[in-house]
C-alpha positions as CSV (number, residue, x, y, z in Angstrom):
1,X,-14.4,9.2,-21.1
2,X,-13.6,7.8,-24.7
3,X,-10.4,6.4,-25.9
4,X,-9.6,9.3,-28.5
5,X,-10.0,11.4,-25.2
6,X,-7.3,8.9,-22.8
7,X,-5.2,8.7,-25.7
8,X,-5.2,12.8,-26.0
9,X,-4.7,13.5,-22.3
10,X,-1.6,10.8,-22.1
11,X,-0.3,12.3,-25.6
12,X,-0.3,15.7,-23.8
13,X,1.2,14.7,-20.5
14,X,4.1,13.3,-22.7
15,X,5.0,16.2,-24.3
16,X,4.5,18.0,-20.9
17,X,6.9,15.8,-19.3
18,X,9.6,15.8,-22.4
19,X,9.4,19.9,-22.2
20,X,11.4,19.5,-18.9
21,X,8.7,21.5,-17.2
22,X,8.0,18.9,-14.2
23,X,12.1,18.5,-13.2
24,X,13.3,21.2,-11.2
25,X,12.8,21.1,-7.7
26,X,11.7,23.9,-7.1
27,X,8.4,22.5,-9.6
28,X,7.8,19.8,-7.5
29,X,7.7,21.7,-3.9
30,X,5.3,24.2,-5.1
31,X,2.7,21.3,-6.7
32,X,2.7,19.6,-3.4
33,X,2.3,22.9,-1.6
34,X,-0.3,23.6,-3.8
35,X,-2.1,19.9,-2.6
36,X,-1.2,20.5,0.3
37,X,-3.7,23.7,0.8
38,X,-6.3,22.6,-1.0
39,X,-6.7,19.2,1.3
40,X,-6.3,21.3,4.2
41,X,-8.9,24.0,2.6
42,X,-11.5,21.2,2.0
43,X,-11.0,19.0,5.1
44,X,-14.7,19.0,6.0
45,X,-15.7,18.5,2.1
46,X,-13.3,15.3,1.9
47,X,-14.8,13.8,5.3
48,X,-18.4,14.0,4.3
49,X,-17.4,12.6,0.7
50,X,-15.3,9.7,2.4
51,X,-18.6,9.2,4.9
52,X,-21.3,9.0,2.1
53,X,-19.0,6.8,0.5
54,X,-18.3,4.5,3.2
55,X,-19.7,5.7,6.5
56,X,-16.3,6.7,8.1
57,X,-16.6,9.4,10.9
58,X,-14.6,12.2,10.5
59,X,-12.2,11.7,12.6
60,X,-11.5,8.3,10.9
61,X,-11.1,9.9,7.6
62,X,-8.7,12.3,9.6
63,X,-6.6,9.4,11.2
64,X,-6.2,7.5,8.1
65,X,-7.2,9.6,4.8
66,X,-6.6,13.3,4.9
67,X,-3.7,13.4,7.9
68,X,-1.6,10.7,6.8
69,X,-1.8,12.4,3.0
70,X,-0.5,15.2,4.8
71,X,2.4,13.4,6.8
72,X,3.6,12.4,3.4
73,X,3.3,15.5,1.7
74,X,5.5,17.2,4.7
75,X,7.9,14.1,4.8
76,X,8.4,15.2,0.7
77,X,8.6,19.0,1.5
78,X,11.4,18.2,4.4
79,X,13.5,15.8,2.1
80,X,12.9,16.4,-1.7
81,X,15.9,18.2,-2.1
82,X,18.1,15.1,-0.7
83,X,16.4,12.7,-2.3
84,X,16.8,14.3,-5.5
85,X,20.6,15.1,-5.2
86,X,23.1,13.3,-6.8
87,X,25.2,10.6,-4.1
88,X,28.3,10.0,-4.8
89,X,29.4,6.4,-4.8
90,X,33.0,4.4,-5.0
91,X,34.7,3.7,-7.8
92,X,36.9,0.4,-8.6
93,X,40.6,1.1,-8.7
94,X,40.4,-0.5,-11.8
95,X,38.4,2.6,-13.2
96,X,40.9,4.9,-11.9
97,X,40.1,8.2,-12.4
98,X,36.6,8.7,-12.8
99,X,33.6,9.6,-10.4
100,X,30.6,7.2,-9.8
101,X,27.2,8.3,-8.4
102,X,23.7,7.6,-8.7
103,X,21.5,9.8,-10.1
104,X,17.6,10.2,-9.6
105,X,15.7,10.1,-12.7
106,X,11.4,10.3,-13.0
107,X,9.9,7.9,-15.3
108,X,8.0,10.5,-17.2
109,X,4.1,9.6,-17.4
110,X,2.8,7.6,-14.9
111,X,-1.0,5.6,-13.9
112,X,-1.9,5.3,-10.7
113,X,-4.8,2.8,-9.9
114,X,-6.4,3.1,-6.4
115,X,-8.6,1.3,-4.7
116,X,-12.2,2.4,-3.2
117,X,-11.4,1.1,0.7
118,X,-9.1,4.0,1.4
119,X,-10.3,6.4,-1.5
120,X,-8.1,9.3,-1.1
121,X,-5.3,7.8,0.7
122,X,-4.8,5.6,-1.5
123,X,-4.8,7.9,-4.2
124,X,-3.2,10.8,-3.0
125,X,-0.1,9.1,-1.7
126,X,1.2,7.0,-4.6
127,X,0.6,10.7,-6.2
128,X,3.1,12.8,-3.9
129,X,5.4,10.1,-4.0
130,X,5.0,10.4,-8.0
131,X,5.0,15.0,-7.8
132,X,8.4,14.6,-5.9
133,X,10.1,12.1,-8.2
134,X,9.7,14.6,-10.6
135,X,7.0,12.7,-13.0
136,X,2.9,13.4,-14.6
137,X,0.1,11.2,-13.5
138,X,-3.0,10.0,-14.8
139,X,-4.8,9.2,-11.6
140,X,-8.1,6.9,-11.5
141,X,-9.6,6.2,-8.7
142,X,-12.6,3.5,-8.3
143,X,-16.0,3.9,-9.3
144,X,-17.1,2.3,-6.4
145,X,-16.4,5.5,-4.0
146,X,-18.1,7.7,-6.3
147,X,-18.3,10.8,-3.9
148,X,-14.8,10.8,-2.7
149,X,-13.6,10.1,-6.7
150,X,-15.8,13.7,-7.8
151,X,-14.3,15.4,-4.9
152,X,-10.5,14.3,-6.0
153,X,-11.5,15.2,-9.8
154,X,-12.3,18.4,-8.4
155,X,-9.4,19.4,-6.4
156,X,-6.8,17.9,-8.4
157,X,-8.3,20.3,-11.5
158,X,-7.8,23.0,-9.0
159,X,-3.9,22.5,-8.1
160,X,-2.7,21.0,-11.2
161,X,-3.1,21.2,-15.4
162,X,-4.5,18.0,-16.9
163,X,-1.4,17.9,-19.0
164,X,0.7,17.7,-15.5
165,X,-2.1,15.4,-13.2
166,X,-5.2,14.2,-15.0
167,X,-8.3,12.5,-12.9
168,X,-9.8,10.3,-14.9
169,X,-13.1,8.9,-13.5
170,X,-15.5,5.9,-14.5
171,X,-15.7,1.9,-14.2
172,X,-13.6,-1.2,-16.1
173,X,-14.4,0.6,-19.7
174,X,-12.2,3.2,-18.7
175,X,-9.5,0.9,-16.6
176,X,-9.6,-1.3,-19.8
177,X,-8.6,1.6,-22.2
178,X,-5.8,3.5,-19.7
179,X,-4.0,0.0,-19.4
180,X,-3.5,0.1,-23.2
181,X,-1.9,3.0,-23.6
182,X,1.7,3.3,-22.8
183,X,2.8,4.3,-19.6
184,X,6.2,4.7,-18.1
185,X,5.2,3.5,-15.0
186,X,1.7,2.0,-13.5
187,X,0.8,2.1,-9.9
188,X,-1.4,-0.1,-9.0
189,X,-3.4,-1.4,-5.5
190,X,-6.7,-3.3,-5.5
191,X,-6.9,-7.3,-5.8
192,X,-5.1,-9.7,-6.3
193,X,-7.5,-10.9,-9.5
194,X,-7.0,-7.0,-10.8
195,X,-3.5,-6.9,-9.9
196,X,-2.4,-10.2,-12.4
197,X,-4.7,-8.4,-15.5
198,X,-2.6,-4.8,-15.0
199,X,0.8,-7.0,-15.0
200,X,-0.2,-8.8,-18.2
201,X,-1.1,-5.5,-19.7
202,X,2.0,-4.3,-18.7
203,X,4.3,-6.9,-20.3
204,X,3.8,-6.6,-23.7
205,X,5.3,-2.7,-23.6
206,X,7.7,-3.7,-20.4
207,X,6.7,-1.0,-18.5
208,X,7.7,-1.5,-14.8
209,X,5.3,-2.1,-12.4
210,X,4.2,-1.5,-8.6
211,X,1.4,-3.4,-7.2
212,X,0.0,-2.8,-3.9
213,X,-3.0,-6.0,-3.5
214,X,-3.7,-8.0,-0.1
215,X,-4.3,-11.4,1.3
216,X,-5.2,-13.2,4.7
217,X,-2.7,-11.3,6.9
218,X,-2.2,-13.7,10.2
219,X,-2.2,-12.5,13.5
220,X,-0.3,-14.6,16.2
221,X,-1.2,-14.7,19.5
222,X,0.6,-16.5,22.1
223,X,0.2,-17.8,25.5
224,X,2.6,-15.1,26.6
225,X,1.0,-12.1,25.2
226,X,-0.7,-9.4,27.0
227,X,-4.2,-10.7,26.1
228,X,-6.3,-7.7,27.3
229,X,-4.1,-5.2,25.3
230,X,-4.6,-7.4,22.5
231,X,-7.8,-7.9,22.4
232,X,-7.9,-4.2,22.3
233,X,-5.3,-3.4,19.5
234,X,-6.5,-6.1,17.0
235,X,-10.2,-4.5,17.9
236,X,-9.2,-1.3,16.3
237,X,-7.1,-2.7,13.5
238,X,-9.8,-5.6,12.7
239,X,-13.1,-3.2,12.9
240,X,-11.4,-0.3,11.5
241,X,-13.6,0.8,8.6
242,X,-15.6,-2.0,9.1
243,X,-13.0,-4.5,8.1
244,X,-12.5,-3.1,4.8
245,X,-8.3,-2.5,5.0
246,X,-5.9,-4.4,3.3
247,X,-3.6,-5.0,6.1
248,X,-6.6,-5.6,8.7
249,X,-5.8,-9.0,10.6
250,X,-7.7,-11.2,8.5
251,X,-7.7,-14.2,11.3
252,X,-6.3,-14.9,14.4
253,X,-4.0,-18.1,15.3
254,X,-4.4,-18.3,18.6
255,X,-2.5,-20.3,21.4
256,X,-4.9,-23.0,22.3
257,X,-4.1,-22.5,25.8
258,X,-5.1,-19.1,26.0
259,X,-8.1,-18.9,23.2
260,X,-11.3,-18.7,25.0
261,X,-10.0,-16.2,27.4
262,X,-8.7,-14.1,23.8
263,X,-12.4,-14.7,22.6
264,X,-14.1,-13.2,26.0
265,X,-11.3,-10.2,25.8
266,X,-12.6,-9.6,22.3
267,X,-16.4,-9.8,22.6
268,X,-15.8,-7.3,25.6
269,X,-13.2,-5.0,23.5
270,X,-15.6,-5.1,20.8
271,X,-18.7,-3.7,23.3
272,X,-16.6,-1.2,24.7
273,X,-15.3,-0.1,21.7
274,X,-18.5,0.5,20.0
275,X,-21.2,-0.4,22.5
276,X,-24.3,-2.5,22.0
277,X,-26.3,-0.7,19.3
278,X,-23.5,-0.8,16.3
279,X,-26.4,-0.1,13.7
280,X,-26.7,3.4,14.8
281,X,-23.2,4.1,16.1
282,X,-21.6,7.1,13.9
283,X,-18.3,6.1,14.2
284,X,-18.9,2.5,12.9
285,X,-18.6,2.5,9.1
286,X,-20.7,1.0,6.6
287,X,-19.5,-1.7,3.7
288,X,-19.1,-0.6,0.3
289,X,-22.2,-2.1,-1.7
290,X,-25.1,-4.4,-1.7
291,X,-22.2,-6.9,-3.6
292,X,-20.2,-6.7,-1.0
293,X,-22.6,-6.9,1.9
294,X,-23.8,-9.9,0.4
295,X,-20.4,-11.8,0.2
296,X,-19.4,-11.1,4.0
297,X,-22.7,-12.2,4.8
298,X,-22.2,-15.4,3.1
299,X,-18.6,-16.3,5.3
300,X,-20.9,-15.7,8.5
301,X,-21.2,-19.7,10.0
302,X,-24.0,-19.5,12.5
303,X,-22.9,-22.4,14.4
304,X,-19.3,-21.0,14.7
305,X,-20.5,-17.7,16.2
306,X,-18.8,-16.7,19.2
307,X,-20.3,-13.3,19.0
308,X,-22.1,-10.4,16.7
309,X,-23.2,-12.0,13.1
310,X,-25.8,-9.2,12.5
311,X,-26.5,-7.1,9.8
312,X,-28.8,-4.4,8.7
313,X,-29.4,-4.1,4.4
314,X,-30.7,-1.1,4.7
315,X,-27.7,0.9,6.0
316,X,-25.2,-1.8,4.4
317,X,-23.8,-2.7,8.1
318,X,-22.9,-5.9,9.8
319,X,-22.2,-6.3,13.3
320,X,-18.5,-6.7,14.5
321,X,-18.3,-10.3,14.7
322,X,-16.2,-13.1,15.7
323,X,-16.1,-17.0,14.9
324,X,-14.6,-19.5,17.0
325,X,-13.4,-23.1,16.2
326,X,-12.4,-22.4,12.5
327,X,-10.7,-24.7,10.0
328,X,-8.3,-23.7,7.4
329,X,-11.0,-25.5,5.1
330,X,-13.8,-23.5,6.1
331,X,-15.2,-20.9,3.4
332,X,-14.5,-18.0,5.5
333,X,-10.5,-19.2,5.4
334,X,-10.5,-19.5,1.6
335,X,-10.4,-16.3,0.6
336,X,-9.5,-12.3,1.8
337,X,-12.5,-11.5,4.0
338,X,-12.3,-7.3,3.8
339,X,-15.2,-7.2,6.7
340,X,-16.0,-7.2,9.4
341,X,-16.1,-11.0,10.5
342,X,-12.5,-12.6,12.3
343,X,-12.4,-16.2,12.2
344,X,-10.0,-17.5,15.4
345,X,-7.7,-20.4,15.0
346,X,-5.8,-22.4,17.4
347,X,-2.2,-24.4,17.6
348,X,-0.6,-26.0,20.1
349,X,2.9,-25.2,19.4
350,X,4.6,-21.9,17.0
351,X,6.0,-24.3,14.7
352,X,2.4,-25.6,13.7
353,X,1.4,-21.9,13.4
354,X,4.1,-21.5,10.9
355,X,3.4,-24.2,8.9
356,X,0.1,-23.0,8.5
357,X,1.2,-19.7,7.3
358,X,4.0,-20.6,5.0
359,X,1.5,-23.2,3.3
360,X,-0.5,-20.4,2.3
361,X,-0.2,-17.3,-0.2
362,X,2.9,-14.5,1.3
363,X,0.3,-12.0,3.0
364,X,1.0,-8.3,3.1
365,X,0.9,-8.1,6.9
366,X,1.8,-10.2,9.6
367,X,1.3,-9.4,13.3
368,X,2.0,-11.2,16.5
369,X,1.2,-10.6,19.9
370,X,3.9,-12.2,22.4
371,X,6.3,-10.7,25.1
372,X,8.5,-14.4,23.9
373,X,11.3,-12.3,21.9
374,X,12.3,-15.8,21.0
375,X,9.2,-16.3,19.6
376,X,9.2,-13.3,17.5
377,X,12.4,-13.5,16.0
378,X,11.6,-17.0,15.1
379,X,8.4,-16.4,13.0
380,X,10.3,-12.9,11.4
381,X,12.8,-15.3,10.0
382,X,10.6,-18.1,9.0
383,X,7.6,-17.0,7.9
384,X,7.4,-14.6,4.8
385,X,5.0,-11.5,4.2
386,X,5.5,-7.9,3.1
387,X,5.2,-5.6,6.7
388,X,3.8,-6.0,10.1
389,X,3.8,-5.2,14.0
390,X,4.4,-6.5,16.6
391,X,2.1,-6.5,19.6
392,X,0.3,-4.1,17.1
393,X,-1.8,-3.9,14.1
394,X,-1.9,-1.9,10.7
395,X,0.1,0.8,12.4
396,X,3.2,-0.3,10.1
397,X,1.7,1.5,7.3
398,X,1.4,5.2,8.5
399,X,4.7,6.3,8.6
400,X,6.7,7.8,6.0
401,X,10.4,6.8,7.2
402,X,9.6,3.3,6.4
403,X,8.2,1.2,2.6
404,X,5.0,0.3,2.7
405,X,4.4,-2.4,0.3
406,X,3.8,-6.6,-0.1
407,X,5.5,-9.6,-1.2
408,X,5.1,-12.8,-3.5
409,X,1.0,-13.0,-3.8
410,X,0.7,-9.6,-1.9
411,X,2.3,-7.2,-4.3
412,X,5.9,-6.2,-5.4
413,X,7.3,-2.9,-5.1
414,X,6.8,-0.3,-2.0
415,X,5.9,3.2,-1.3
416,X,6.2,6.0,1.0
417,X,9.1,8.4,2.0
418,X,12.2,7.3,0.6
419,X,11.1,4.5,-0.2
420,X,8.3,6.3,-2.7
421,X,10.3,8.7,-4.4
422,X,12.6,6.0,-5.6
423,X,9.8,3.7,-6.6
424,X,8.7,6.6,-9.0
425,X,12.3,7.1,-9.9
426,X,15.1,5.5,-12.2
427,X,18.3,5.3,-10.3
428,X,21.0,6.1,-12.9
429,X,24.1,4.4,-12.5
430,X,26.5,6.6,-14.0
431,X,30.5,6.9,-14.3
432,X,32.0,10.4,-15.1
433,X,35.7,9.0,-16.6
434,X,38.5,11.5,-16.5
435,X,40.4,12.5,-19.7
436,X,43.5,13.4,-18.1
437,X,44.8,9.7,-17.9
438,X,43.7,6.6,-19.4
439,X,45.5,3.4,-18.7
440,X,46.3,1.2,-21.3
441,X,45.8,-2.1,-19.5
442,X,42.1,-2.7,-20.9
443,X,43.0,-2.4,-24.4
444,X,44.1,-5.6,-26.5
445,X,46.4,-6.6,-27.7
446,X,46.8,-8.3,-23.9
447,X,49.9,-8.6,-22.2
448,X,51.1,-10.5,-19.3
449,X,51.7,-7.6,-17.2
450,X,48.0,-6.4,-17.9
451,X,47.2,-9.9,-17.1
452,X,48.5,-9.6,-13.8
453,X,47.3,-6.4,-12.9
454,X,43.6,-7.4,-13.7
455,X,43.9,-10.2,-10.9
456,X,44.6,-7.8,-8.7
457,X,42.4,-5.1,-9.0
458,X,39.4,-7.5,-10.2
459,X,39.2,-10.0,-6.8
């Protein structure tokens, strides 16, 4: 898509948005009805899109694409009409008699940037969240899940007029010419590297930002943690399309003490959970691209293997693996692995642990395994990251009643629920002042008395 033909569709949306059409409520409940049908209608279509894309089963693409777009939608349906409602708020005595309250307002034309790792998750979500705040959206999905990015084109021109939701598809041509038009608002989640170009473009027309990136999220294990449910849980969060999630455990720091017994519980999670012959197993996922496959390839050691290390070109797949008796100063520690490949670290007491992960970039998640509540509420208030679990993994992030979102290097703002109406809202401060009285006491010229009153009501 040319520029003349951005530039048209975001001219359009603006006038669609200043017509007042998108700001009843009873607007926004019938457009996320209308998404709501047509993802249940094309369930099948979306899980053989999200497979060819990335080789997810379909009941992956269930768990955490299509149902958790629906959890959000029905979260919105259940609560749009609170949300949206005025609430009432105190007022000073000193502003005797008025009413305060805050008052929901959308933003008015919004982009939403999503990412190719959770292709219609990713995209769909920021864009309920944006449907019940009341706004448009110009939605473009990556290039690098082409077959998921069609289908969304598709069904989103189904539900929705380009002058209320636009798709608009294609590579960093068209991502350059969206980010210089002016927005209201930009959602944004992908990289870190991506993330700082989209704030830069941003700043000259200070439109407000969200960004949803990543990092090396840490995951704690200590010597008085269930190791065998472990093992299991960071399993499924770690392998879970094929490593390829943002909030995946990116490496474990491991109690000394208790690592090589950790190590055997996870090589035998790991053949349990998808048995000996990976290559061929249909519920094991493949990576994105030849790019990609080559990179994760790269952070393989061979002499730190403690199990897996595989690969297979053709298919794009590499073996669940795990490395044992990493440094911080190892490749595979110096950046955000997005694979399947989990370095394990030691320490020998917490405090080292936390010094480790407070000398680092904030990550988006944080887990640790330990039954030590101590322990627990020592690295919550020490250490600093945008969500987590604990005794748990990636779970955080499917539920609507809380903000998903990261911190520092990880990303500012947060979505989902509550949470993600307001992020696509302005939250009017107003004050409705009564005519019926108006004391003087504000108005010069300033007398004593007035003098004495302000300290009172002002303290």
């Amino acid at each position: 898509m040319n520029p003349q033909e951005i530039a048209s569709i975001v001219s359009a949306q603006r006038a669609y948005f200043d017509s007042g059409a998108t700001l009843p409520v009873e607007f926004r409940i019938d457009a996320l009805k209308r998404l709501r049908t047509a993802i249940q209608s094309n369930e099948a279509r979306i899980a053989e899109a999200i497979r060819a894309d990335l080789g997810k089963s379909a009941f992956e693409s269930y768990m955490c694409e299509s149902g958790l777009v629906l959890s959000e939608i029905s979260c919105m349906l259940r609560h749009i009409r609170s949300y949206s409602r005025e609430r009432r708020v105190r007022t000073p005595l000193a502003q005797f008699a008025s009413r305060s309250y805050i008052s929901p307002a959308p933003y008015g034309v919004t982009l939403i940037m999503s990412p190719w790792n959770y292709p219609l998750l990713l995209t769909l979500d920021p864009l309920v969240d944006a449907i019940a705040a009341g706004n448009t959206a110009v939605v473009k999905p990556s290039a690098y899940s082409p077959n998921t990015s069609a289908l969304l084109a598709e069904l989103i021109a189904e539900c929705f007029p380009p002058e209320y939701v636009a798709v608009i598809t294609g590579g960093r041509a068209e991502n350059a010419c969206l980010l210089e038009e002016k927005f209201d608002f930009i959602f944004f989640t992908g990289s870190a590297s991506v993330g700082r170009l989209v704030l830069e473009k941003a700043a000259p027309k200070l439109t407000p930002v969200a960004l949803e990136l990543g990092g090396k999220s840490p995951c704690i294990v200590d010597a008085s943690a269930d190791l065998k449910l472990a093992a299991r849980r960071i399993v499924f969060g770690k392998y879970l399309n094929c490593g390829q999630t943002c909030v995946a455990p990116d490496y474990i720091l491991c109690d000394a003490k208790v690592k090589d017994q950790l190590i055997a519980l996870l090589k035998a999670e790991i053949r349990r959970q998808y048995g000996d012959d990976w290559c061929t197993n249909a519920n094991y996922g493949k990576i994105i691209n030849e790019k990609h496959f080559d990179r994760i390839c790269g952070l393989i050691d061979p002499d730190k293997l403690a199990c897996g290390g595989g690969s297979d070109r053709a298919s794009l797949k590499i073996e669940p693996t795990v490395l044992d008796n990493v440094r911080f100063d190892d490749p595979v520690m110096q950046q955000e692995i997005f694979g399947p490949v989990l370095p394990v670290l030691s320490f020998t007491d917490l405090e080292q642990a936390i010094r480790s992960i407070n000398d680092r970039p904030k990550p988006l998640a944080l887990y640790i395994f330990s039954a030590n509540k101590s322990a627990v509420r020592r690295v919550h208030q020490r250490c600093r990251f945008g969500g987590g679990c604990v005794n748990d993994v990636v779970i955080h992030l499917a539920t609507s009643s809380m903000g998903f979102g990261g911190v520092g290097e990880s990303g500012m703002g947060a979505y989902h629920g509550k949470v993600g109406f307001e992020t696509f809202s302005h939250m009017r401060s107003i004050v409705d002042k009564k005519t019926w009285i108006d004391l003087p006491m504000r108005y010069a010229p300033y007398k004593s008395l007035y003098a004495r009153l302000l300290h009172m009501f002002l303290r």
